[in-house]
N, C-alpha and C positions, 0 to 999 in steps of 0.2 A: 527585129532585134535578134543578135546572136546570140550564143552564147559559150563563151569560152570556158573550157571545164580545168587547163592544162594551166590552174594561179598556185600559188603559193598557199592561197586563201582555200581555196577547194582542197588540198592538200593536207593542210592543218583539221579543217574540219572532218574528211577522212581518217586521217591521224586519231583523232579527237573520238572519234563514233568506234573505231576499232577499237582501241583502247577501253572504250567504255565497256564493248562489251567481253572484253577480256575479264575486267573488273570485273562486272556481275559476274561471269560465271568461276573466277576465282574465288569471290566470297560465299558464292552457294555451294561449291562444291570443295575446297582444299580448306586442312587444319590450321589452326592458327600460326604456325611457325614458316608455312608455305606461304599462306595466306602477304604476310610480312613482308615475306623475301619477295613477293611478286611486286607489292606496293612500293616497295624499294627499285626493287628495277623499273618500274613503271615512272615515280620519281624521277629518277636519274636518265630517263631517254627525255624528259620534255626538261629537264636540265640542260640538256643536250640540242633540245627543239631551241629552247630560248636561247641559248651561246647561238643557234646558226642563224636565226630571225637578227639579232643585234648586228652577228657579222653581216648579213645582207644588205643591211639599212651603211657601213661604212664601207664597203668595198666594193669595185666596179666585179658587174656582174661576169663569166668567164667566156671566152673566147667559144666557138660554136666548135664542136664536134665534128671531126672528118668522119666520113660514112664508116671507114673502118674502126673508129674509137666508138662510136653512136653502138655499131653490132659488137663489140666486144665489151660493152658498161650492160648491154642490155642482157646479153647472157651470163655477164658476175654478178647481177641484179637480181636474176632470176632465180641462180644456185643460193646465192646471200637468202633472198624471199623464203626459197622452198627449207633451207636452213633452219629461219628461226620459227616457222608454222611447224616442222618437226618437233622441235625443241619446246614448244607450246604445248602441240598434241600428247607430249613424252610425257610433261609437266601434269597435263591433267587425267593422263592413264593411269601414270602411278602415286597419284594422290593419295595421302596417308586419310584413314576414316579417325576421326574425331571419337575420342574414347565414350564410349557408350555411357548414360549417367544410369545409375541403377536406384531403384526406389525407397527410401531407405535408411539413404549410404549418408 
């Protein structure tokens, strides 16, 4: 039995597990107003999952890749990647700390 890694299916649940753990470590570590904005963009990309799932099921799927379009997707693929894991890391370097509660107050 083989097994083929390269579905739609495998994809999604990557998608799905990454994301998850974006989630944890955004609620354990960023303030409430971050916290939001993350949820929101998080929201809004499987907003984006499910537009492209619908389109897949009505449109014939796309013509195959010439070797030079295959090496030019896979190096704007790559800068797009390294892009948003920046932009991630950026996110949770400069996380604002959650105002300290004082005993008391």
């Amino acid at each position: 039995m083989s097994v083929q890694r390269n579905t739609y299916t495998g994809y999604s649940i990557g998608c799905a597990g990454v994301w998850g753990v974006i989630l944890l470590l955004g609620r354990r570590r960023l303030d409430s107003q971050t916290w939001n904005t993350l949820r929101l963009v998080c929201s809004g990309w499987w907003l984006g999952w499910t537009s492209a799932t619908i389109a897949r099921i009505g449109y014939p799927p796309p013509k195959q890749l010439t070797p030079a379009g295959e090496k030019r997707l896979r190096a704007i693929s790559i800068v797009l990647v390294a892009l948003g894991l920046a932009s991630t890391v950026r996110m949770f370097a400069a996380r604002k700390q959650p105002p300290a509660s004082t005993p008391g107050a």
